[in-house]
C-alpha positions as CSV (number, residue, x, y, z in Angstrom):
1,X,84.6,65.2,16.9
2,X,80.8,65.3,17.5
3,X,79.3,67.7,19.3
4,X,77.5,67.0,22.7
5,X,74.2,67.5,20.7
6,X,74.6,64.4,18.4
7,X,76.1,62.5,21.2
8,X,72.7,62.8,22.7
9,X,71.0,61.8,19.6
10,X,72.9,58.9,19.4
11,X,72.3,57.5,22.6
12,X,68.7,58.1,22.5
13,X,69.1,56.7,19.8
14,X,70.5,53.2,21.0
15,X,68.3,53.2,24.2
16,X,65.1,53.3,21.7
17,X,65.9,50.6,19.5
18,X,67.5,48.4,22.7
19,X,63.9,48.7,24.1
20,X,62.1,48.2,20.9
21,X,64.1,44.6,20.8
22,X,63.2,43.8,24.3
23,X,59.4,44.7,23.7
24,X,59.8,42.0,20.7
25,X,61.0,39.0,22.8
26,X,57.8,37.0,23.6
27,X,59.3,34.9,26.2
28,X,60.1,38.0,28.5
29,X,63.7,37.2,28.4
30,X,66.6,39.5,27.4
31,X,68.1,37.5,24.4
32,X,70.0,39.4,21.7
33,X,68.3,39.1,18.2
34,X,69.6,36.8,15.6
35,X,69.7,38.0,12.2
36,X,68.2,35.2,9.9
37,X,71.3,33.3,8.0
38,X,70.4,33.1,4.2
39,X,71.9,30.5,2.2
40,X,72.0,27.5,4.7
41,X,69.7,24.6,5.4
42,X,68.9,23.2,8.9
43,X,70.5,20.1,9.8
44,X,67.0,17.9,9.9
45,X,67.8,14.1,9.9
46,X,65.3,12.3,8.4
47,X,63.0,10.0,10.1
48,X,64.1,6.3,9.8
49,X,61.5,3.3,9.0
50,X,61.1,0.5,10.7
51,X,63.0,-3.1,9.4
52,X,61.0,-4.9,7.2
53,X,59.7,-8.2,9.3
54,X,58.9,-11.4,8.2
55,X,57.0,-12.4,10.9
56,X,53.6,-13.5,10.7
57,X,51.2,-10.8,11.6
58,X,48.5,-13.3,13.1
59,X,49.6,-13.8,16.8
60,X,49.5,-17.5,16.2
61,X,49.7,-19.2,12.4
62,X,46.6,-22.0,11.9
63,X,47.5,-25.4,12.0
64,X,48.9,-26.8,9.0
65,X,48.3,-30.1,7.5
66,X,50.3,-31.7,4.2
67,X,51.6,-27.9,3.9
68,X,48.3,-26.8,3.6
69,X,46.7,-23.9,6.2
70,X,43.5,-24.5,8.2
71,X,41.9,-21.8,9.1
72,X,39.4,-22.3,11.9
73,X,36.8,-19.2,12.8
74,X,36.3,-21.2,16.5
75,X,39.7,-21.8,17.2
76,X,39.8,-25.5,16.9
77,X,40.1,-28.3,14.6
78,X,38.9,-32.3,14.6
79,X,40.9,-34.4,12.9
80,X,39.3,-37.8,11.2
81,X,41.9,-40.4,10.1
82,X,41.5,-43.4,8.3
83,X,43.2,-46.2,9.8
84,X,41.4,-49.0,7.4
85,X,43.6,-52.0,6.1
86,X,44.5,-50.2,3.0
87,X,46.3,-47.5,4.6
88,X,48.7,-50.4,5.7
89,X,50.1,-50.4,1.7
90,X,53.2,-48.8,0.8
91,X,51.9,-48.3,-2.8
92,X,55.2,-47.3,-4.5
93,X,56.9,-45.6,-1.5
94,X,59.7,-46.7,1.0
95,X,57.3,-46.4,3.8
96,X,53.4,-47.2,3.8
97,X,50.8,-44.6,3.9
98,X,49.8,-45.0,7.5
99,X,53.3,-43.9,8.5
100,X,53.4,-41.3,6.2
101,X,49.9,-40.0,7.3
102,X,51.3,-40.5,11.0
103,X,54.4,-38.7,10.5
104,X,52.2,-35.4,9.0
105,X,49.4,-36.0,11.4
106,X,52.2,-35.5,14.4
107,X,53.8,-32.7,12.9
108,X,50.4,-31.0,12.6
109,X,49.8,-31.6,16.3
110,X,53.1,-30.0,17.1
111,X,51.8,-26.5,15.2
112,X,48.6,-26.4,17.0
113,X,48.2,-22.5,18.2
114,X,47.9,-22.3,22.3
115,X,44.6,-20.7,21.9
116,X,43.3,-24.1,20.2
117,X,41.0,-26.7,21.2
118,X,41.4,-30.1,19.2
119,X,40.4,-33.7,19.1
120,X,41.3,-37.1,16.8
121,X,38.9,-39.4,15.6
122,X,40.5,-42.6,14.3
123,X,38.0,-44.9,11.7
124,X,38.2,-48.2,10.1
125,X,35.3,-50.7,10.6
126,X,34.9,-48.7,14.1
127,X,35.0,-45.1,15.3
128,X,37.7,-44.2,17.8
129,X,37.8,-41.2,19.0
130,X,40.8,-39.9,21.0
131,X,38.8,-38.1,23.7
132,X,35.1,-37.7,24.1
133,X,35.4,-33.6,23.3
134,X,37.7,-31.6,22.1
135,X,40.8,-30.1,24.9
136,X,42.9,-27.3,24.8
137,X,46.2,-27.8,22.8
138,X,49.0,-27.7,25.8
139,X,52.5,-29.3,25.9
140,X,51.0,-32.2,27.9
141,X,47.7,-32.9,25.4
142,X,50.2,-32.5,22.6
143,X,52.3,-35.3,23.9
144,X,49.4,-37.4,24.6
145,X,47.9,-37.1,21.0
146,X,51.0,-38.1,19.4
147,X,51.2,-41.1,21.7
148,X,47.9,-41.8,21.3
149,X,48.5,-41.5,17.3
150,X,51.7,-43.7,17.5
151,X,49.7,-46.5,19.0
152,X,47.1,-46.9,16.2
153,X,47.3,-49.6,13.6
154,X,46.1,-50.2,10.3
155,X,43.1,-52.5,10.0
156,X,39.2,-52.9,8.9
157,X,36.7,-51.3,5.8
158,X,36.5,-48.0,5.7
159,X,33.4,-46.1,7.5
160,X,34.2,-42.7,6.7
161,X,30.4,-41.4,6.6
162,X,29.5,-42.6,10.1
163,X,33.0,-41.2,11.3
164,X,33.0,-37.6,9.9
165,X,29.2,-38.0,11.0
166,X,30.5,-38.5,14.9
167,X,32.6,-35.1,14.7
168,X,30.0,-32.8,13.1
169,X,27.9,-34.1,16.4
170,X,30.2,-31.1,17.9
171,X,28.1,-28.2,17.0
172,X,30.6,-25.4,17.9
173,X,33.5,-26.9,16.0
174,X,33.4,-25.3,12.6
175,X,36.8,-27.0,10.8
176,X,37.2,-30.9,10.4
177,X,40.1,-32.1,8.8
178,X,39.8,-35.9,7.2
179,X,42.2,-38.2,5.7
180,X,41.1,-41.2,3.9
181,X,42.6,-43.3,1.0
182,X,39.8,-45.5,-0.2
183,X,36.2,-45.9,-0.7
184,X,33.6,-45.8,1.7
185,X,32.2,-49.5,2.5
186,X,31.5,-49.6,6.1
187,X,28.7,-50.2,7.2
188,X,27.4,-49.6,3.4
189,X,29.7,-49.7,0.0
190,X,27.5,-46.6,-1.7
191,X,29.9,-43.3,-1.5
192,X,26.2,-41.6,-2.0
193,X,25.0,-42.9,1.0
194,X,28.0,-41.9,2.9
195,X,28.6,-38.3,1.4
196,X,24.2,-37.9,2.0
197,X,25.0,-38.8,5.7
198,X,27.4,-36.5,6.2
199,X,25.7,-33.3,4.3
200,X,22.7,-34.4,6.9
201,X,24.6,-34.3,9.9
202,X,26.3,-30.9,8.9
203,X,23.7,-28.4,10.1
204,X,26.5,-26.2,11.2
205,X,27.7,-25.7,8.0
206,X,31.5,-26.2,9.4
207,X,34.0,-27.0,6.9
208,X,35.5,-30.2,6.1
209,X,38.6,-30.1,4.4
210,X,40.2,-33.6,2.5
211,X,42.9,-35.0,2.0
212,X,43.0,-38.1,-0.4
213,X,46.2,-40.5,-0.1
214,X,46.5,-41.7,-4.3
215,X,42.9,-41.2,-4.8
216,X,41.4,-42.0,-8.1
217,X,38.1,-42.3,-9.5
218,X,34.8,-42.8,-7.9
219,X,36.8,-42.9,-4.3
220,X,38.6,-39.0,-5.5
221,X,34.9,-37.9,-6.6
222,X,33.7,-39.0,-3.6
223,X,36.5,-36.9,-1.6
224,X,35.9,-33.5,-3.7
225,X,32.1,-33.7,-3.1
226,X,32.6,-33.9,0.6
227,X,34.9,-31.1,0.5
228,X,32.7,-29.0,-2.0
229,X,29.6,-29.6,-0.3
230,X,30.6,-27.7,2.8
231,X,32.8,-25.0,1.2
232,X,36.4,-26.7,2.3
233,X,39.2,-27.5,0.5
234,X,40.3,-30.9,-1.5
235,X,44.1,-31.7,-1.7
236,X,45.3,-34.9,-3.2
237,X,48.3,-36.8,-1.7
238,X,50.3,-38.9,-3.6
């Protein structure tokens, strides 16, 4: 049995270390004390990534033409087709190049990015150019390019110098995209004269990026120089 003197220690005792714990608690609240618990990990659950995406980051892909990408640092594109007699010829396929051309040429159209301007220029002996500037790609100008496209037919030489010469007269369009499949000869048969013409015209530097439908020889030299001259790109087609 203790004695009344160490029951008083004992509860002096328990009221000093009682206070000492409240003292302790920064919050100001009475909580009991929790006596760390070695040996045990905290249940963390680890941060989970994202799903990989294949989307492309761009908020709209360029246009595409023959699988190829064109970018365009002004947000628009001129395309200049060659609708001479030649591209009439099948030339060892089921279906002649015009309407293989045609075909591409639409599903090119149907990629444009909203936040595109655009505009066709069709060439033989003549230029024809779809509209007199360049428009913003919508539904509705999309539908009317491809009609526009459908409608064309084969005919005439071949006048690509004075053609890509009428786009580069848009100074603020910096990406031409031209299709051709012969020689130059209209209004002159000299590819110099024609590739000189168009490096004149240029002063904007845009680039000009060809595509040659079975190109060979002086007709495929004459394509990669117009390409190389302004810094685009030359893909053959065959």
């Amino acid at each position: 049995m203790k004695t009344p003197f160490l029951l008083c220690l004992t509860l002096l005792a328990t009221l000093f270390f009682a206070t000492t714990a409240r003292a302790q608690n920064t919050d100001g609240l009475d909580l009991p004390i929790t006596e760390p618990v070695y040996g045990s990990k905290p249940n963390v659950v680890p941060p989970v990534s994202p799903p990989p995406t294949t989307d492309d980051p761009r908020d709209e892909p360029p246009p595409v033409f023959y699988g190829e990408e064109i970018e365009s640092p002004t947000k628009s594109v001129i395309y200049v087709i060659d609708i001479s007699g030649s591209m009439d010829w099948a030339y060892m396929r089921p279906v002649s190049r015009w309407e293989s051309a045609r075909k591409e040429l639409n599903r090119s159209i149907d990629g444009l990015p909203s936040d595109y301007t655009f505009n066709i220029i069709a060439y033989n002996s003549f230029i024809i150019p779809w509209k007199n500037a360049r428009v913003r790609v919508t539904p509705g100008t999309k539908e009317e390019a491809k009609a526009w496209v459908n409608s064309l037919k084969p005919d005439g030489a071949t006048a690509t110098g004075p053609a890509v010469a009428i786009a580069l007269e848009d100074r603020e369009n910096m990406c031409i995209v031209l299709l051709t499949d012969g020689a130059p000869n209209a209004p002159i048969e000299d590819p110099a004269w024609h590739r000189e013409l168009i490096q004149r015209q240029n002063e904007q530097r845009a680039k000009i990026h060809v595509f040659g439908v079975d190109a060979q020889g002086t007709m495929r030299s004459f394509c990669q120089s117009v390409a190389s001259d302004s810094g685009g790109t030359y893909v053959d087609i065959n």
